[in-house]
C-alpha positions in Angstrom: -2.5 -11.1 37.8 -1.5 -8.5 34.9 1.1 -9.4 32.5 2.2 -7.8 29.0 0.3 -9.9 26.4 2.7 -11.5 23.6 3.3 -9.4 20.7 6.4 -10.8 18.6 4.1 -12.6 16.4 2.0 -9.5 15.6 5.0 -7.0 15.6 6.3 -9.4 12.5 3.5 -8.6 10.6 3.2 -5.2 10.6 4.5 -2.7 8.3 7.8 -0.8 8.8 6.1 2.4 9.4 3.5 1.0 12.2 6.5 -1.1 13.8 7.6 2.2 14.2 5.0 4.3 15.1 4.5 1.2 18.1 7.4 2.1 19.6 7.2 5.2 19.5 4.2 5.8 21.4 5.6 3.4 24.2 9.2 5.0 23.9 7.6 8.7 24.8 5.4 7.2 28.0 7.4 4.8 29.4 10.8 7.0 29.7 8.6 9.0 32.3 8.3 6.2 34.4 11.5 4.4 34.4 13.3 6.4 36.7 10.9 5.2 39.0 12.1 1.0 38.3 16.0 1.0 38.6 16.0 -2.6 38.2 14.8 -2.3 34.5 17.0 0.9 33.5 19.5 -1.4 32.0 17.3 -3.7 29.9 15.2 -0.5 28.7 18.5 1.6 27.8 19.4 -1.4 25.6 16.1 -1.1 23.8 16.1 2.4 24.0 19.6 2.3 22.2 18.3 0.1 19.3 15.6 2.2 18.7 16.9 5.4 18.0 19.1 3.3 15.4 15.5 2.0 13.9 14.3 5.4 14.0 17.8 6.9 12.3 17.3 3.9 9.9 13.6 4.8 9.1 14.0 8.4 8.6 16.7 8.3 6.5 14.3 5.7 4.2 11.4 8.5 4.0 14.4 11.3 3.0 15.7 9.3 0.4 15.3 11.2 -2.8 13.1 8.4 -4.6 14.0 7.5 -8.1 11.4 9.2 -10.0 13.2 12.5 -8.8 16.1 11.4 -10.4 14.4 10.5 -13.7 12.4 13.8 -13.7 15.7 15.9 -13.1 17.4 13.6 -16.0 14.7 14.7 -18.6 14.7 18.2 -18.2 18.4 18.2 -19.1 18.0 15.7 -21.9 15.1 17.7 -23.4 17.3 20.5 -22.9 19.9 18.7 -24.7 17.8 17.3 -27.5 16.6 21.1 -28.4 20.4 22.2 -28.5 21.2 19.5 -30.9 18.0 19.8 -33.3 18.3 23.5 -33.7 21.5 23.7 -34.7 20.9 20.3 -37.4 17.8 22.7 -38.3 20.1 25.7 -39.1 22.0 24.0 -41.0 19.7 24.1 -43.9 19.0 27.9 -43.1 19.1 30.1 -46.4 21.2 32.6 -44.2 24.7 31.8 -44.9 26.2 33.1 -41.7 23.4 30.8 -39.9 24.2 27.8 -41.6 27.8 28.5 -41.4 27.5 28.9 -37.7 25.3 25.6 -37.6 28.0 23.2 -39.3 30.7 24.5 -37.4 28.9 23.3 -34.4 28.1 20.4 -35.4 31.4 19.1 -35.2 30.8 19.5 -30.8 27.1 17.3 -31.3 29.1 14.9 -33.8 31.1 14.0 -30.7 28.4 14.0 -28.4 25.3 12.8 -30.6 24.4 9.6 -28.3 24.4 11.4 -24.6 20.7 10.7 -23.9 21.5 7.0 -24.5 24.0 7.1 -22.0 24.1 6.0 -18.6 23.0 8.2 -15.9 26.5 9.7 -14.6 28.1 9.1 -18.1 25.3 11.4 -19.3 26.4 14.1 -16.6 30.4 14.2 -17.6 29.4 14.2 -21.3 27.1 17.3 -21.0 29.7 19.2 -19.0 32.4 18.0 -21.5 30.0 19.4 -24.5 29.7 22.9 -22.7 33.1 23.3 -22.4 33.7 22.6 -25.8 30.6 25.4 -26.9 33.2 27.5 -25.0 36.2 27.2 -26.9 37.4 29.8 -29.0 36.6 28.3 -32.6 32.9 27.7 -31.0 32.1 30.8 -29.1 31.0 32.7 -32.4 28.8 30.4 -33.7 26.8 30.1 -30.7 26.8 33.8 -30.4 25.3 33.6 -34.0 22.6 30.8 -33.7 22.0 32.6 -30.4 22.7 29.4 -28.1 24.3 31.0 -25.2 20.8 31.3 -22.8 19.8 27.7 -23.5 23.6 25.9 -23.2 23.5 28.0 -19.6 20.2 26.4 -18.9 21.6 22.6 -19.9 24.9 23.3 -17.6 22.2 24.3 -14.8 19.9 21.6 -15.2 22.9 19.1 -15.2 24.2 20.9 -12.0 20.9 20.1 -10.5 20.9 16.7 -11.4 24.2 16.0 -9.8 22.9 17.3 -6.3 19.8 15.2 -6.5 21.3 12.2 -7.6 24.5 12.6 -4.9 22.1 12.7 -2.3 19.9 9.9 -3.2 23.7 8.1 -3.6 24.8 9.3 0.2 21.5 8.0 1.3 22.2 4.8 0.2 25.5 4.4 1.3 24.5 5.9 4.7 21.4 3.0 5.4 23.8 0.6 3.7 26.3 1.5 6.5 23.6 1.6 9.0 21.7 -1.5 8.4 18.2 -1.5 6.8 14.7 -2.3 8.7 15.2 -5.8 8.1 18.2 -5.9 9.9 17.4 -3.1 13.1 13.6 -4.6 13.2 14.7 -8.1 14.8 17.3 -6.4 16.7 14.4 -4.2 18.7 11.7 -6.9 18.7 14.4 -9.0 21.1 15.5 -6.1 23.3 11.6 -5.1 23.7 10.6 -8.5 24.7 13.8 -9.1 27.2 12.2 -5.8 29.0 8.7 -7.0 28.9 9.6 -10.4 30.0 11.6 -8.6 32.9 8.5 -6.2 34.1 6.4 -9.6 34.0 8.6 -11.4 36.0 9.1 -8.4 38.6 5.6 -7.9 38.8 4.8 -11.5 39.7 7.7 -11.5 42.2 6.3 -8.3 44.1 2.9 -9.7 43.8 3.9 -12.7 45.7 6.8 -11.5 48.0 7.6 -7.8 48.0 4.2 -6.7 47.6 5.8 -3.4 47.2 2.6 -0.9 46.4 4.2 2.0 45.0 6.2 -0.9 42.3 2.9 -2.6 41.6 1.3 0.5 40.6 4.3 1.8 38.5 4.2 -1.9 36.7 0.5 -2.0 36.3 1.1 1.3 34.7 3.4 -0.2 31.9 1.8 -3.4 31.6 -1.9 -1.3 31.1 -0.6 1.1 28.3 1.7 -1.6 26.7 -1.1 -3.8 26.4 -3.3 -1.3 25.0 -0.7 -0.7 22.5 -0.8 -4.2 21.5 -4.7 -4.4 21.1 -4.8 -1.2 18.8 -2.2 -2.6 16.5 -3.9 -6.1 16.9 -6.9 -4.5 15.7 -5.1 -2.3 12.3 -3.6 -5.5 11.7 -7.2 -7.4 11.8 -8.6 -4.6 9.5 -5.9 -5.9 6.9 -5.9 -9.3 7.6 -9.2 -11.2 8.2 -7.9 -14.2 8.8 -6.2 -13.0 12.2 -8.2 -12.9 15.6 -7.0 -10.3 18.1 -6.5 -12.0 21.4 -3.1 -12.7 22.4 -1.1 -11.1 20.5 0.2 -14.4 18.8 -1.5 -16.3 16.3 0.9 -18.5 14.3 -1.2 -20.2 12.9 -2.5 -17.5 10.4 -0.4 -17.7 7.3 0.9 -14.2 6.5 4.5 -13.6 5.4 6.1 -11.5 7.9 6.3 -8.0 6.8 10.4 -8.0 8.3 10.7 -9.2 4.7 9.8 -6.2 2.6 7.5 -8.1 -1.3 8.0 -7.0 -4.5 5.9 -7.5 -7.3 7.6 -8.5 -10.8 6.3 -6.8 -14.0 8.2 -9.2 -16.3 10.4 -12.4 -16.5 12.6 -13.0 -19.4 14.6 -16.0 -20.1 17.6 -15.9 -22.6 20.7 -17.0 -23.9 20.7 -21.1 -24.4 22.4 -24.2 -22.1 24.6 -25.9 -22.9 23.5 -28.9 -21.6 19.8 -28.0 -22.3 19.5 -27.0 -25.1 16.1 -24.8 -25.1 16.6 -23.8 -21.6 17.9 -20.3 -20.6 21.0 -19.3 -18.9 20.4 -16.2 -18.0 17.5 -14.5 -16.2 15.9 -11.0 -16.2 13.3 -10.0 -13.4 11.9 -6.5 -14.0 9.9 -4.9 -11.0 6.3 -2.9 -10.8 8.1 -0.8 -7.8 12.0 0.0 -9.2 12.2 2.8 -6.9 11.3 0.8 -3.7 13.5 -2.1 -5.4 16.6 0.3 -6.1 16.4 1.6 -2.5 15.7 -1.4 -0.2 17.5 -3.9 -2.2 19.7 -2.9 -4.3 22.3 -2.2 -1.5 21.9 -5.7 -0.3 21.2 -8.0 -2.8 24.6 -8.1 -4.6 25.8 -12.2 -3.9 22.3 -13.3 -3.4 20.4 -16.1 -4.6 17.2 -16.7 -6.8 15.3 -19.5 -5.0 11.8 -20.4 -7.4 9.8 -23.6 -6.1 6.8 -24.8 -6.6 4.4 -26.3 -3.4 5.6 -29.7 -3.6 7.7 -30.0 -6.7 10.8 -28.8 -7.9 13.4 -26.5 -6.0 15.5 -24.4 -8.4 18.3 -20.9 -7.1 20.0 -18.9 -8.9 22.8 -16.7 -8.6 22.4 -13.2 -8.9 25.0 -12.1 -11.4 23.6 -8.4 -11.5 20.9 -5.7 -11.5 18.5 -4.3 -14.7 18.9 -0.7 -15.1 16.3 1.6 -17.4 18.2 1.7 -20.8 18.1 5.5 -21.0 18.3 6.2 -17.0 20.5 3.6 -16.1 18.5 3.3 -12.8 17.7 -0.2 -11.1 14.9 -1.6 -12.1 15.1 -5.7 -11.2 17.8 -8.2 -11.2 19.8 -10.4 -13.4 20.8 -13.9 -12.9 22.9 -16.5 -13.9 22.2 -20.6 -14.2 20.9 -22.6 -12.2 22.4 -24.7 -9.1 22.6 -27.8 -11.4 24.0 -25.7 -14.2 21.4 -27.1 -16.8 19.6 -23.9 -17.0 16.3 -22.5 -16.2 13.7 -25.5 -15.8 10.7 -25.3 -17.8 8.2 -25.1 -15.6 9.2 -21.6 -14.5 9.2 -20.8 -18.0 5.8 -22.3 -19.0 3.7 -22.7 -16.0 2.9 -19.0 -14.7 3.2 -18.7 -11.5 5.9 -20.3 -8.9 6.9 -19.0 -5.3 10.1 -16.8 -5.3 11.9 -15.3 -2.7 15.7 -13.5 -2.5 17.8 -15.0 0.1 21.3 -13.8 1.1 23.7 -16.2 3.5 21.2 -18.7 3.2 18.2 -16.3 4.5 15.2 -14.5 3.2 15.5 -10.7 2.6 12.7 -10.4 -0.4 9.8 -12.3 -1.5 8.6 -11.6 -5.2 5.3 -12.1 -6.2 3.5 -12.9 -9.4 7.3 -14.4 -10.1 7.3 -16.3 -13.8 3.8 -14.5 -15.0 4.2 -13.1 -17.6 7.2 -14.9 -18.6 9.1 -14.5 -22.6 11.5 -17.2 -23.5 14.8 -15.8 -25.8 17.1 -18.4 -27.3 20.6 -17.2 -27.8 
């Protein structure tokens, strides 16, 4: 008798884009022969329905303009900028007195706006838009004729107009798969509506097998159950390619010890502890996790991961969460780059062995569940008193 092998187990494992892609493939063939099964119309519309969400979901991911954009578009106006400001500090020591006349009157506009490339990201925008329209004021308009500015102040206010556009998009993104839902939260959703089907053309196809014996419905099922289960072998196989340790067969191996792949990994580039307890003295009260992947970070968990917890262990020892207070940004980008937190559940601080020891298991849970696990959490690891 043919039945649809399990596949939840492997369908956890895989990575967003090939939970995708296995839909997909089973999506475009099995909507032809549907029509032909009333019976399972309503079970496969409520997949169906879920899985245009994951695909919404997924696509909107991939067209997220990725933070590196942002930073690229953010140093061509603050180059911009910087050239501005050093010219006209350069003409100000010209021997030409209508030069370094020009050059001092303007430097009462970069007095006021000497620190934008320290700024934050969007501070940096209103600032360089305020400047411009100051070069355009009446006292100033001469003097940039003079120390011929106007070509490269039209370039900054164009550069800044194109940073705004990239970084509103990569902002509506956001908001739009925080509004959404993110894979973690659609992937679950479709596994379960998937399965309910499967389980449905199994149990129909043992049920005409043994009473209906309906040919023209056994051949339609076989048809499903065949391609879906080829489906299954293929990924069964790009996930044994990966992952030694797994055996195709079934389609469920629980015993191999992967972390699902619903909950997306980040690797940490540095762990600093600072500030000093109260009650410990020596131990931090405050946190810093900076990650290798800021970009990945800033998109998939930034939007989520406000309110979280912290949660360090190590294999048989000590348990130890932590608040999330906030989020690092670059100090000249102000993009996310990691997380801040806060003291421990104890309030004593942050227990040595996180400090000392190297390595420790991490993961970032929110309402009490997993939505990030970090790895190579506590190496390296700097300890700063306060």
């Amino acid at each position: 008798m043919k039945l649809i092998k399990k596949f939840l187990s492997l369908l956890k494992r895989l990575r967003n884009g090939e939970h995708f892609d296995f839909y997909g493939n089973i999506t475009d063939y099995v909507d032809q022969k549907e029509q032909k099964i009333p019976a399972l119309i309503p079970l496969w519309n409520n997949f169906r329905g879920l899985y245009v969400k994951e695909d919404d979901i997924y696509k909107r991911s991939l067209k997220a303009v990725e933070t590196k954009y942002i930073d690229e578009a953010d140093s061509k106006r603050i180059d911009t900028y910087m050239a501005i400001k050093r010219k006209i500090k350069f003409m100000t020591f010209s021997t030409d007195t209508g030069e370094s006349t020009a050059a001092v009157t303007l430097m009462e506009v970069i007095e006021n706006y000497k620190n934008i490339n320290r700024s934050a990201l969007t501070e940096k925008t209103s600032l360089i838009i305020n400047m411009i329209q100051d070069f355009g004021r009446p006292r100033y308009t001469g003097a940039v004729a003079s120390l011929q500015l106007a070509a490269v102040i039209t370039q900054l206010e164009n550069e800044n107009n194109e940073f705004k556009v990239i970084y509103t998009e990569r902002t509506q993104h956001l908001n739009e798969e925080k509004s959404l839902g993110n894979m973690n939260y659609i992937r679950p959703k479709v596994d379960k509506a998937f399965s309910e089907y499967t389980d449905a053309v199994n149990a129909l196809y043992k049920s005409n097998e043994l009473l209906e014996k309906d040919a023209a419905l056994g051949e339609a099922l076989e048809d499903i159950i065949r391609f879906v289960n080829s489906y299954i072998a293929q990924y069964e196989r790009i996930y044994a390619r990966r992952n030694p340790k797994y055996t195709p067969g079934n389609g469920n191996h629980p015993e191999t010890d992967v972390p699902s792949t619903q909950i997306p990994v980040f690797a940490v580039k540095q762990q600093e502890v600072s500030g000093s307890s109260s009650l410990l003295p020596g131990c931090g009260t405050q946190m810093s996790v900076e990650m290798e992947n800021p970009a990945l970070f800033a998109q998939e968990m930034y939007p989520i991961a406000q309110n979280g917890i912290l949660h360090l262990w190590i294999e048989d020892a000590i348990h130890e969460s932590f608040p999330i207070t906030g989020f690092m940004t670059h100090t000249s980008t102000g993009s996310v780059i990691g997380l801040l937190t806060g003291t421990g559940s104890d309030d004593k601080g942050f227990i040595k062995p996180f400090n000392d020891l190297g390595k420790c298991n991490a993961e970032i849970l929110k309402d009490g569940e997993p939505i990030a696990i970090l790895s190579n959490a506590g190496c390296p690891a700097t300890m700063a008193e306060g």
